[in-house]
N, C-alpha and C positions, 0 to 999 in steps of 0.2 A: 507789168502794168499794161493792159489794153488802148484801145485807140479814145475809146470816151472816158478813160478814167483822165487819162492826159489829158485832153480837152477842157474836161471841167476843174482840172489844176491848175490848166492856164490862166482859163475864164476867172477863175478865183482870185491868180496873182494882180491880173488886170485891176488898175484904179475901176473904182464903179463913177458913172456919170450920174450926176446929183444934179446937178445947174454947170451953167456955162460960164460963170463965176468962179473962177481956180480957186482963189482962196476958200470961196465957200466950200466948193467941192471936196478940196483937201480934207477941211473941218467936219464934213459928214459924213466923206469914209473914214477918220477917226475915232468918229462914233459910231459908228457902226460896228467897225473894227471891236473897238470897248466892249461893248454890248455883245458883241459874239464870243468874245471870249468869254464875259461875267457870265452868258448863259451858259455856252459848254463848261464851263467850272462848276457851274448851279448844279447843271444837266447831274455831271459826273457824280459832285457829292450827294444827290436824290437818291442817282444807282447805288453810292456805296452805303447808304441810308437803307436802301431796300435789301442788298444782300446781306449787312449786317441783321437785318430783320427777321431775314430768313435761317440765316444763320445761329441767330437766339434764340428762337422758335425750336429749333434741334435739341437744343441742352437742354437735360432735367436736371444735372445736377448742380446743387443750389450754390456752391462755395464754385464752380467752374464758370457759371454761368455768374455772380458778382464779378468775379474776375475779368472774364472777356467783354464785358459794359465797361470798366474803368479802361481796358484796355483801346476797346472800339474809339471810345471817346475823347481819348486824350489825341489815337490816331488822327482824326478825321479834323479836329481841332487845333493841330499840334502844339497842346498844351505840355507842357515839363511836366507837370502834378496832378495828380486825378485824387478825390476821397468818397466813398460812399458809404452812406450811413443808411439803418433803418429805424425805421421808428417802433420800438419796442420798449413796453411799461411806461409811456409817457416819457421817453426820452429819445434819442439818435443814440445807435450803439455802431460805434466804428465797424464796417466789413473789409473794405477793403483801402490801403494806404499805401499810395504809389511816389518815388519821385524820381526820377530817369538823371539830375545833374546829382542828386545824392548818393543813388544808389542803393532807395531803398524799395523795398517792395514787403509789404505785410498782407496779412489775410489771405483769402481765396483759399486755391488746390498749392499754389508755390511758393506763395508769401512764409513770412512768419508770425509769429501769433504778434497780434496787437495790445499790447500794453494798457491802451488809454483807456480811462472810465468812459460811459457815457455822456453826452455833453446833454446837459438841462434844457428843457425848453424856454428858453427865456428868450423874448427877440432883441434882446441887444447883441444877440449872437446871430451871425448872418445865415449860417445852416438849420438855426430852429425857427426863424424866421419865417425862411423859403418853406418852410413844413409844415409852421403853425397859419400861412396864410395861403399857401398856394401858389406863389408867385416868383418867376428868376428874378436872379439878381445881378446885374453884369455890373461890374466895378475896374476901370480902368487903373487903376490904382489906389491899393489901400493903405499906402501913407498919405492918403491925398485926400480924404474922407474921413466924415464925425457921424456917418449915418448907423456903423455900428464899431462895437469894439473888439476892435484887433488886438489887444493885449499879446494873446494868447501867439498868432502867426509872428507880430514880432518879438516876444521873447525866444521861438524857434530861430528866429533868421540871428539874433543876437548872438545865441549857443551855438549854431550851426554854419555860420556865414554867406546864409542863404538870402535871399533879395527876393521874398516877397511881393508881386505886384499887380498884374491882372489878375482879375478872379471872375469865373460864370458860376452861379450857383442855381440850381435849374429840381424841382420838385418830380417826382416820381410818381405820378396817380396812374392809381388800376383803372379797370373797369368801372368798378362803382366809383368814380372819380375820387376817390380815396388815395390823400397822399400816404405811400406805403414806406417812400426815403428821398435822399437827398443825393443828388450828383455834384459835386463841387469841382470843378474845375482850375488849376491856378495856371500862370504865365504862357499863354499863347506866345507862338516863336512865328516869325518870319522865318518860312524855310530856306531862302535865299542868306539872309546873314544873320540869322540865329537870334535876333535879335527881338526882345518882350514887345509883343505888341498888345494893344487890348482886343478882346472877343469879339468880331464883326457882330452887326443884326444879320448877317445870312448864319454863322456858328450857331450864336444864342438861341432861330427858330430849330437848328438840324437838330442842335444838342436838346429841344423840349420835346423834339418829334421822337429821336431814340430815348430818352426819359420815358416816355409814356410805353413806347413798344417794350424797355426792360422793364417795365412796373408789369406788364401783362405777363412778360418772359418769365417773370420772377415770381406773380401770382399762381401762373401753370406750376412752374417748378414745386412751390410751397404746396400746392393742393395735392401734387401726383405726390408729395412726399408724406404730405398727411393721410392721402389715401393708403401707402404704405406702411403706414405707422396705425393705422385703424384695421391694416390689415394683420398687422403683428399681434396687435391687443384681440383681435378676435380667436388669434392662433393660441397664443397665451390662456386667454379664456376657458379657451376650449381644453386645454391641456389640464385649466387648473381644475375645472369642472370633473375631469376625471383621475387628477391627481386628490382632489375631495372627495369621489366614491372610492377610490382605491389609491392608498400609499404607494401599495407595489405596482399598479398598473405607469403612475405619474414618473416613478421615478424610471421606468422601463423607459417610457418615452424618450424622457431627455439624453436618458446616457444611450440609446441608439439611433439618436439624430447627432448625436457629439463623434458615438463610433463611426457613422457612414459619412458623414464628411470628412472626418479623418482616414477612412479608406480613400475618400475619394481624390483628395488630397495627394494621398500617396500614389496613386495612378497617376495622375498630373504631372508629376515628378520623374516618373521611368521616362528613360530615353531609348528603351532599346526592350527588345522580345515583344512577349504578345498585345500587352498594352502601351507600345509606345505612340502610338499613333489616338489616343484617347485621352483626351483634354475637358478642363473643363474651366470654363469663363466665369466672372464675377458672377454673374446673374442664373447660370445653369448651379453654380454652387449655392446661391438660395434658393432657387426651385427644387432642389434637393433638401437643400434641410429643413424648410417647408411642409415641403412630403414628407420625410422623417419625422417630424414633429407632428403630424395629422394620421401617420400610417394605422392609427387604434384610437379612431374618433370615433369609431362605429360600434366601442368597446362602452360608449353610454350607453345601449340598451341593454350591456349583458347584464345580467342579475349577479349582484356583488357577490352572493354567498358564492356562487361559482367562479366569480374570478378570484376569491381568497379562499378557496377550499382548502383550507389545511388537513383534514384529514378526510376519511370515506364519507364518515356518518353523518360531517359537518354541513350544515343548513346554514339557517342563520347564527345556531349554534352549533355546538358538538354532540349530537344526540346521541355518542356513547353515555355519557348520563343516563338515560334511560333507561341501557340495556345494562347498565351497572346497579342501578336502582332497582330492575328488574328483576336479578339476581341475587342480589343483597335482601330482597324479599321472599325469595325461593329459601335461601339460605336462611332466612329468622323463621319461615315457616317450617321447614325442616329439624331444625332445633328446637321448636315449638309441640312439634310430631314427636320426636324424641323425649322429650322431657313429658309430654303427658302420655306416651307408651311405657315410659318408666314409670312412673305413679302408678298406675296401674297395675304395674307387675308389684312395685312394694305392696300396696292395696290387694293384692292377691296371696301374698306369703310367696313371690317367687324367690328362687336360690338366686345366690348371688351373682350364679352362672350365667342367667338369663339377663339379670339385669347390664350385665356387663357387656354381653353379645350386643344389648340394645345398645348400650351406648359406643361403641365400636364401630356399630353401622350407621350410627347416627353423624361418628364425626367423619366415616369415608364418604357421606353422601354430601355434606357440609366442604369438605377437599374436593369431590369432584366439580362442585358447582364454584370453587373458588379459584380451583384449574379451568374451568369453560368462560369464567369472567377474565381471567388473564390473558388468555387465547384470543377471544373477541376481542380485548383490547390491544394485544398484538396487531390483529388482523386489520386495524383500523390506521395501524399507520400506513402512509404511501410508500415509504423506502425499502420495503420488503415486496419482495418478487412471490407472489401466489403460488405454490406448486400443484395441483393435482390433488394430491393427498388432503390439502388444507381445504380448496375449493367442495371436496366431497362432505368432509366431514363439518362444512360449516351448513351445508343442505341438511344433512343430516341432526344437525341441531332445531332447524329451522321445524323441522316435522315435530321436533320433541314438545310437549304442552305439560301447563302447570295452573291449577286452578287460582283464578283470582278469589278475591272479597264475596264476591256474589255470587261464587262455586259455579263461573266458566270457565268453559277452556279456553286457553291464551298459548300461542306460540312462543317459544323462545326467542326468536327473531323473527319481525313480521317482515312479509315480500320485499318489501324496500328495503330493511335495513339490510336481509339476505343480497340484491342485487349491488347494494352499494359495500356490501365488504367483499365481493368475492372481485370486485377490481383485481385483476391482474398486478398491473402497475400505475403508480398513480393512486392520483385521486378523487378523480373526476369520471363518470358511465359514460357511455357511447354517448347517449341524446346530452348530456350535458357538453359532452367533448362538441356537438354536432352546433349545440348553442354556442360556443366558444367562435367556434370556427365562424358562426353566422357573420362574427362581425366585420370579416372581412369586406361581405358583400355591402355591409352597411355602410362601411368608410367609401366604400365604392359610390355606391347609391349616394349618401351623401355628399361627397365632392361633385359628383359629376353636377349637383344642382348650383352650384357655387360659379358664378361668372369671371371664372378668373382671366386677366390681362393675358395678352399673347405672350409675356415673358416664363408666365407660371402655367402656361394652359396643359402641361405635363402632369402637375401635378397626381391628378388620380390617377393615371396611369400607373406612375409610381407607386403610389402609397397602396395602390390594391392591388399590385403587383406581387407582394411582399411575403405573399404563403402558397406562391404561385411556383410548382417545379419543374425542371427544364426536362423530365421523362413525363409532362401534363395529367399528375396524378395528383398536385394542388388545387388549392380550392381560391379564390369563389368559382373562376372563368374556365379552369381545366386548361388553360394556357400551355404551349408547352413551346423549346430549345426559343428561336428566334422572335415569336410571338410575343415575347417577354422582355419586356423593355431590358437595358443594358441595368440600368437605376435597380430597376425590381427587382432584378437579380444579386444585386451587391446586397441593397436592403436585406432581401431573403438572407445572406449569410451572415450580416452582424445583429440581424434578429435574433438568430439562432445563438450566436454567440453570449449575446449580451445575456440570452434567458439563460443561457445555462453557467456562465461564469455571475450572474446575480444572486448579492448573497439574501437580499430580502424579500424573496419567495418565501411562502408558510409553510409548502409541503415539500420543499426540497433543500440539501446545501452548497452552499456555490462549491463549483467545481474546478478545481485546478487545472491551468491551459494544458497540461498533457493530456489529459481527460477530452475536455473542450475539442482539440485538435482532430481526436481519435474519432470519434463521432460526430466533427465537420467532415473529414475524410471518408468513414464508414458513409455517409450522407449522398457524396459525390460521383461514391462506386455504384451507389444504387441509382443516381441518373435524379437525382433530387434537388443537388445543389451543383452549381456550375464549377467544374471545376480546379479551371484556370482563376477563376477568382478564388476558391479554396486554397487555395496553393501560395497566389499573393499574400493573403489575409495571412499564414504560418509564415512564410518565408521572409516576408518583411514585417515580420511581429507588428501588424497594425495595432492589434490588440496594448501592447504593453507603450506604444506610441501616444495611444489614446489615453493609457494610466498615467502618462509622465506628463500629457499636456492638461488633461482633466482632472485626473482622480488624487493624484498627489498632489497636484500645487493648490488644489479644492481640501485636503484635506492640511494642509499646510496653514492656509488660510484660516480654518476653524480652529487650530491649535493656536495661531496667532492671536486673534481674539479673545479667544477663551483664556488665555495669560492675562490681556488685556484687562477683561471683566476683573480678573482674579486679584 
C-alpha cells in the first residue's frame, strides 16, 4: 500500500464533521455511513446485472441459456426457488424448475425432464397473471394473501414439507414489448442467517431489469435457431427437389452425407498415427454434413435422361425400340421379298430346286438381320467392355442401308445411335460425361451465392471439392494435394464409395466391398484419391460402420412397421 492510498484510509476511518453538535454529528455519519453502503451494494449488484448481461448475450443455446436466467436470478436474489415458464399456445409451459433446500433441478442443458402440464391462463393464477397483464408481483407471503390461489404451491409444501413463502413474480417482455415468459421467484434468504425474508424494491427493480435482458437473450437465441431450422428446410428442400428429379441422384445424397460423417466421426476417434491430431467439433460436424447434403445441388440443372441413363441409346426413353422396329421391318420386308420371288418362280413353272434355293436364302437373310438385332442389343447394354472387333463392326453396320416406304435410303444406325453404342464402358459419351461433370461447378457457383454464417462459411469449399484429385486432374478447379480442403478430400472417397457399393443405379450393380476396395486403392496409386484416407476408409471398415448405424437399423425399422401394417 502506497503513502496516499494510507492516507485516504485514514481520512476515511476519521468521524466526518457535520455540526458541532456530537450527537447530531454522530447521527449523520450514520447516515451517511448507511447510504454508502446501500449504494456500493446497489453499485455492485448494477455490475453483476451488467455482466450477467453480457454473459447472456454470449449463449445461443436455448435450454443453456433458460437455465443460466433461473440460475443468475435466484443468485443475485438469493432466492431457494427459481421457475420459468413460456408462453406457448395460449398457455405458460414449464422450462425450467429449480429448488436448491429440495434438491431439485428440472429442465434446461442439466435438469430433468419436467413432468408438469402447462398451467392455463387464468389470473387467479399468479404466473399467468404476471403474463396475461404485464406486471410483477412481489408477495411477502402466500399464506398470507386471498389475491390469488395458492392451492397448488401448498399442496407441494403439504407432500413435500416444504414452507412455501416469499414469492417475486416478474414478466419477460422482448423487444416488441411482448411478454414472451415468466420468472417466478420463491423464498429470498438473508445470507447472514438463512433466514425467509421478502423480495426487497431494489431485487424486484434488478429482477425486471434481467427479465427484460433474458426476454432479448432468449429472442436472439429463438431467432438464430429459427434461422437454423430455415436453414435445414431449405437444405431439405433442395435435396428433395432432386431427390423428385432423380430417385438415384436423392438417395445418393443422403447416404453420403450419412457416410462422411461417419468417416469423420471415426477420425475424431483415433488417438494415435496420421490422424490423430484431427478433430472435429459440434459445429464443424454440421458444416460437414451440410456440405454433404448440398455436394450435387448443381445436379438441378443436369438433364435427368443423363443422370438415369440406363442404357446407351436411352434418352428420355430407350431408343433401342427403334432400332429393333427398325429391323423387325427389314426382316417383314425381306420375307416379303422372298414370298413374292417365290410366286414368281411357281408363276413361272420353276423346279422345285429353285424354289427352295429361294427360300433358304430368304431364311439366312431373315437369321442374319435377327443376329445384327441381338448384337445391337447386346451392344446397348453398359456392363459390357467394347472390344475393337465389336466397335468396327458396329461402323460397319452403320454404312449398311435399307430402303424405306418411299424407296429411300436409310442407315442401319443413324450417327447418334452409332456414337452412343460404340461407348466403351458405361453409358453415358464424352459430352454427356462433360455435362455430368458440369455440375460440379454449378454446386460451386451455387453455394458460393448463398451467405452463409461464419460457422458454415466452409461450406462450398467442401461440397465442390468433392471430384477434385489430389494429382489436380479433377474437375471443376483442377485443384490439386494441399489446395484441397481436408473435407473435400474425405467427401471425394465416400463419393466414390457410396456410388459404387449403390445398388439403385440403372446402369450398373452394386459392388461387393472387395471390389469397392480394389478400385479405391487402384484410385490412390494413381494419385486421385488420398491415400491415407483410402487406407482409413478399409482399415477401419467405415463402410460397414455406416451399414450397422444406418443401413440396418433403417432397414429394421421398415420390417418393423411393415409387421406393424400387417
Amino acid at each position: 500500500m502506497d503513502v496516499n492510498e494510507a492516507q485516504k484510509k485514514d481520512e476515511a476511518a476519521k468521524p466526518r464533521r457535520f455540526s458541532n453538535d456530537e450527537n447530531l454529528n454522530t447521527l449523520l455519519n450514520s447516515v451517511v455511513d448507511e447510504v454508502s453502503v446501500y449504494a456500493e451494494r446497489l453499485g455492485g449488484q448494477i455490475k453483476k446485472l451488467s455482466d450477467i448481461g453480457r454473459a447472456l448475450s454470449g449463449v445461443y443455446d436455448l435450454n443453456t441459456l433458460l437455465e443460466m436466467i433461473v440460475d443468475q436470478a435466484r443468485n443475485f436474489t438469493n432466492a431457494d426457488a427459481g421457475t420459468l415458464y413460456i408462453v406457448e399456445n395460449s398457455t405458460l409451459r414449464f422450462q425450467i424448475v429449480q429448488n436448491d433446500s429440495l434438491k431439485i433441478r428440472m429442465g434446461g442443458k442439466t435438469g430433468e425432464t419436467i413432468p408438469f402440464p402447462p398451467v392455463e391462463m387464468k389470473e387467479s393464477n399468479v404466473s399467468a397473471f404476471v403474463a396475461l397483464k404485464g406486471v410483477s408481483v412481489n408477495i411477502p407471503d402466500v399464506y398470507d394473501t386471498d389475491l390469488f390461489d395458492f392451492t397448488g404451491p401448498k399442496k407441494f409444501d403439504s407432500s413435500t414439507g416444504y414452507r412455501s413463502k416469499s414469492m417475486l413474480v416478474v414478466p419477460m417482455r422482448n423487444h416488441e414489448n411482448d411478454v414472451i415468459g415468466v420468472l417466478q421467484l420463491l423464498n429470498a434468504t438473508n445470507p447472514k442467517t438463512n433466514e425467509v425474508i421478502a423480495f426487497s424494491q431494489d431485487y424486484e427493480n434488478l429482477s425486471e431489469s434481467l427479465a427484460s435482458q433474458a426476454a432479448v437473450s432468449i429472442t436472439n437465441a429463438k431467432l438464430i435457431s429459427d434461422m437454423g431450422d430455415l436453414f435445414e428446410a431449405f437444405v431439405k428442400v433442395m435435396a428433395t427437389a432432386i431427390d423428385e428429379k432423380s430417385p438415384v441422384t436423392g438417395g445418393h445424397i443422403r447416404r453420403v452425407a450419412e457416410l462422411t460423417l461417419t468417416m469423420a466421426e471415426v477420425i475424431h476417434d483415433i488417438k494415435e498415427g496420421q490422424f490423430k491430431d484431427i478433430t472435429f467439433s459440434q459445429d464443424q460436424l454440421y458444416e460437414l454434413r451440410i456440405a454433404a447434403y448440398m455436394h450435387d445441388i448443381g445436379k438441378v440443372t443436369t438433364p435427368v435422361e443423363i443422370v438415369e441413363k440406363a442404357k446407351k441409346l436411352q434418352t428420355i426413353f430407350d431408343r433401342i425400340h427403334y432400332v429393333r422396329l427398325r429391323m423387325d421391318y427389314i426382316i417383314q420386308k425381306i420375307k416379303l421379298e422372298g414370298q413374292n420371288s417365290k410366286i414368281e418362280l411357281l408363276q413361272n413353272g420353276n423346279d422345285p430346286a429353285k424354289i427352295k434355293s429361294c427360300e433358304q436364302e430368304t431364311l439366312e437373310k431373315v437369321a442374319e438381320m435377327e443376329e445384327i438385332r441381338d448384337f445391337v442389343n447386346k451392344c446397348n447394354e453398359p456392363g459390357e467392355f467394347l472390344e475393337d472387333e465389336t466397335l468396327e463392326r458396329l461402323k460397319e453396320l452403320s454404312k449398311r442401308t435399307y430402303q424405306d416406304e418411299a424407296g429411300e435410303s436409310q442407315p442401319f444406325l443413324t450417327e447418334d445411335e452409332l456414337l452412343n453404342l460404340s461407348i466403351r464402358r458405361g453409358s453415358i459419351t464424352e459430352a454427356e460425361r462433360k455435362k455430368m461433370q458440369g455440375h460440379a461447378a454449378v454446386t460451386l457457383k451455387m453455394l458460393k451465392q448463398i451467405p452463409f454464417t461464419k460457422k458454415l462459411k466452409n461450406i462450398p469449399n467442401f461440397a465442390g471439392a468433392h471430384h477434385e484429385f489430389i494429382n489436380g486432374k479433377g474437375y471443376p478447379l483442377g485443384l490439386a494435394g494441399d489446395e484441397i480442403p481436408f473435407e473435400g478430400k474425405l467427401m471425394a472417397v465416400t463419393d466414390i464409395a457410396e456410388a459404387l457399393t449403390a445398388s439403385d443405379r440403372p446402369y450398373k450393380k452394386a459392388m461387393p466391398l472387395e471390389t469397392v476396395y480394389r478400385i479405391l486403392r487402384s484410385m490412390a496409386e494413381k494419385g486421385e484419391l488420398d491415400p491415407n484416407l483410402v487406407d482409413l476408409f478399409i482399415d477401419k471398415e467405415v463402410y460397414k460402420i455406416y451399414q450397422e448405424r444406418h443401413e440396418n437399423g433403417a432397414n429394421e425399422k421398415k420390417s418393423s412397421e411393415a409387421e406393424v401394417k400387417s
